[in-house]
Structures are given as C-alpha cells and as structure tokens.
C-alpha positions as CSV (number, residue, x, y, z in Angstrom):
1,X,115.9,108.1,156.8
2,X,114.4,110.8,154.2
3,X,115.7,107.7,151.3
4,X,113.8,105.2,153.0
5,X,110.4,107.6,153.2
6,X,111.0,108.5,149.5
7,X,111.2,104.7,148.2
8,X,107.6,104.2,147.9
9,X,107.6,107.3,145.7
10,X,110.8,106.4,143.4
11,X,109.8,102.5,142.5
12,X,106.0,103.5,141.0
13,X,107.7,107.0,139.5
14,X,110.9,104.5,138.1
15,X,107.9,102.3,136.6
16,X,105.8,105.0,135.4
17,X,109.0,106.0,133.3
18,X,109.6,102.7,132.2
19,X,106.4,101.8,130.8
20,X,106.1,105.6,129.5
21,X,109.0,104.9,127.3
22,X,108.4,101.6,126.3
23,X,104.8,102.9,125.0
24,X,106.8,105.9,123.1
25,X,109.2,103.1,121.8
26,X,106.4,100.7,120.6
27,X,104.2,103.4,118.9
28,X,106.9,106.1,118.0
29,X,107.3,104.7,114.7
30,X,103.9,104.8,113.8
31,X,102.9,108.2,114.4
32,X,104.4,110.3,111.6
33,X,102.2,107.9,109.0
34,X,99.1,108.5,110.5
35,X,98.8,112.0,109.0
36,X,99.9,110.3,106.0
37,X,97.7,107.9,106.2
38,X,94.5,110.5,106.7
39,X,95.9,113.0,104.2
40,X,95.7,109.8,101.4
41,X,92.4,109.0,102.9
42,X,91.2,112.4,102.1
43,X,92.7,113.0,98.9
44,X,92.3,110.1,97.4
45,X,95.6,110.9,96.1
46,X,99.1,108.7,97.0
47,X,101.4,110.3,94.5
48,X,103.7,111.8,97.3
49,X,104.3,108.4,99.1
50,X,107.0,106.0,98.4
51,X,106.1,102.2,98.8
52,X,109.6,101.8,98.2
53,X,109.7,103.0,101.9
54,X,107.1,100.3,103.1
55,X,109.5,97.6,101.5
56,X,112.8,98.7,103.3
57,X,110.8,98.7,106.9
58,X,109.1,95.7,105.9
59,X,112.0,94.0,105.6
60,X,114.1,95.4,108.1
61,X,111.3,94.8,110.5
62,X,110.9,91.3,109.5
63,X,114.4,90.4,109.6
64,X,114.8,92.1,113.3
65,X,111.9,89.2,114.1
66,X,114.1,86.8,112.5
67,X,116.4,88.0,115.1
68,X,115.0,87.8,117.8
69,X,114.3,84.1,117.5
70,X,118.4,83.5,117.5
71,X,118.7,85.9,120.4
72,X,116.0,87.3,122.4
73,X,116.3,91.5,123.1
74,X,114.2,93.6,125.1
75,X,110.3,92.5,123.9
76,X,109.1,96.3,123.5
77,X,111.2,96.3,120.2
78,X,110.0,93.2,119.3
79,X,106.2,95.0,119.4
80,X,107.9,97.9,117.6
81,X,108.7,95.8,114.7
82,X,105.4,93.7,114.6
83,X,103.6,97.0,114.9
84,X,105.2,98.2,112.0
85,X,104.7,96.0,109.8
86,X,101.3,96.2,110.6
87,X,100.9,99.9,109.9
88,X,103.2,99.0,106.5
89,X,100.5,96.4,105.6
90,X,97.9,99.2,106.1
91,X,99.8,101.9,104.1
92,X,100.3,99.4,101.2
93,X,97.0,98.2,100.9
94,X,95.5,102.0,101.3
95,X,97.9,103.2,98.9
96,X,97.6,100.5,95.8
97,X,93.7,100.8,96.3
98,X,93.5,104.7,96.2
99,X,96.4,104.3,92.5
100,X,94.3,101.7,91.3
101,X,91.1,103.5,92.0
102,X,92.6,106.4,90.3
103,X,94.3,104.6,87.3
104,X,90.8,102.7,86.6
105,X,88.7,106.2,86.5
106,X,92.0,107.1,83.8
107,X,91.4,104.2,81.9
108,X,87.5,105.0,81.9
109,X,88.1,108.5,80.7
110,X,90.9,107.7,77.8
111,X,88.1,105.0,76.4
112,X,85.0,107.1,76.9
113,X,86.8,109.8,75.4
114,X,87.8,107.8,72.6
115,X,84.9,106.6,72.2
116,X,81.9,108.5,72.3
117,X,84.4,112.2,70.8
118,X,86.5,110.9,68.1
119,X,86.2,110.9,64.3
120,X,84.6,114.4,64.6
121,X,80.9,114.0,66.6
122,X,79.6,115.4,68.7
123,X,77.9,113.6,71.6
124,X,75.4,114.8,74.0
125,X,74.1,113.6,77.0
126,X,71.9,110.7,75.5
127,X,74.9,109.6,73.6
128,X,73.3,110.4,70.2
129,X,75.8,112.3,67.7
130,X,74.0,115.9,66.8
131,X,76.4,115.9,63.9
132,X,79.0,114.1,61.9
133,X,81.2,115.6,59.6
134,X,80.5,113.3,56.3
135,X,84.3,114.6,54.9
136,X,85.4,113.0,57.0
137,X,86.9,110.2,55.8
138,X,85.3,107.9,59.3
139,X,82.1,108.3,58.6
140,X,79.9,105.9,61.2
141,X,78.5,104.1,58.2
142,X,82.4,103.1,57.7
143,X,83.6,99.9,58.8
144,X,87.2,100.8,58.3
145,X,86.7,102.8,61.6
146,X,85.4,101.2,64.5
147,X,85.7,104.2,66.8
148,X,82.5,105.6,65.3
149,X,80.3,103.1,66.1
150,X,78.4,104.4,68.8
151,X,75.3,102.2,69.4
152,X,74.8,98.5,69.3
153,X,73.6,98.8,65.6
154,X,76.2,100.3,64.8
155,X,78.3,97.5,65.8
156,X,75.8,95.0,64.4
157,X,75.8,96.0,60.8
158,X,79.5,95.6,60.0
159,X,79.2,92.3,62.0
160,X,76.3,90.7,60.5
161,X,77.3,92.1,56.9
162,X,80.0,89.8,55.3
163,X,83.9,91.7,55.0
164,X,84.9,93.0,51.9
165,X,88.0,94.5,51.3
166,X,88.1,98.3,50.5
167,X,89.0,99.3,46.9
C-alpha cells in the first residue's frame, strides 16, 4: 500500500533525474571553455590555448555524428556532440581573430619602427626628423636607402630623378 501512495512521487522524481542528467551530459562539455573563452575575450591574448585541441574534438565529434547515422544511440549524446562542435567553431574563430589581431598590431610596430627610427633620426610626434646624423652613411638625401625617406617627397625625388649607379 505505502508503494502504491509513493508512485506518484517516484515517476516525476525518476524524470526529474533523467532530464537532470541528460542536461549535465549535453552541456558538461562545454563548461570548462567558457572561462576560457572569457579569459581570451578579456585578454585579448590566446597564447595558452591549443587549437590543436579544437581539431581532435572537432573530429571526434563529427565522426560520433557519422555514427549515429549507421546506428542510432541515445539522442542526448548526439546534442553533446553537435553542441560541441558548436562551442569549437566559437573558440576557433575567437581565437584566430584575437592572434591575428595581435600579429597585425606586430606587423604595424616592426614597420613603423623601421620606418619612421632607423638610419639614425629622430622622429617626433609630427613625423618630422629633429636630426639626422649626416655620417651616417644613409643620409635621407640617399637613394641607396629607402628606409630614410620619410615623407612623400622624399619618395618622389629618387622616383622622378632618373637611376644612376653609385660610384
């Protein structure tokens, strides 16, 4: 009698369970990248994450859809895997915008750098050299040296002058 009174308790509670763990199933995978995923945000910085990692669930993943197509299994797997290769989508495209973001402002550096500070001048603000070391033998009269041009005259002259060979 006390089994039959507690059966309208068990069957919700067994259900409760059951969708309780299919939840932790579908979206257990996912949680330990969202940290990651804010911490790259908020850096700006992805050097501590492997995308190595994103292609061995990627594929895995894939390949356990694959499988399911020969032989159906229980279907809160199959939203495990097309969850995660959602979230690896995310991760890959977060992490190759944030390096290229970061290899671009690099690149701007290196060539602003070699640009506007080599063959001995001094730049300030308005790009205009305060001095030049004449000894040097780049002087931004030189043609020989292209890395002293620093205005568009500069670049002008040697163009619009015909080439001579040094002596």
């Amino acid at each position: 009698m006390e089994a039959e009174g507690l059966g309208w308790l068990l069957v919700p509670l067994h259900q409760l369970v059951s969708w309780g763990a299919s939840g932790a199933i579908v979206f257990g995978g996912v949680v330990p990248y969202i940290p990651q995923y804010r911490d790259i945000r908020r850096t700006q910085n992805a050097d501590g994450f492997s995308t190595h990692v994103c292609l061995v669930l990627l594929v895995a993943n894939i390949l356990r859809i694959l499988f399911w197509f020969g032989r159906h299994f229980e279907s809160p797997l199959l939203w495990q895997s097309i969850i995660m290769i959602l979230t690896m989508l995310l991760m890959l495209k977060l992490c190759t915008e944030v390096r290229v973001a970061n290899e671009l402002n690099i690149k701007r550096r290196s060539f602003a750098a070699s640009r506007w500070y080599s063959c001995g001048q001094v730049v300030t603000r308005s790009r205009q050299p305060t001095s030049c070391s004449m000894a040097h033998p780049c002087s931004s009269r030189s043609v020989a040296c292209y890395r002293c041009w620093w205005t568009w005259l500069s670049w002008g002259r040697p163009m619009s002058s015909p080439i001579t060979p040094r002596s």
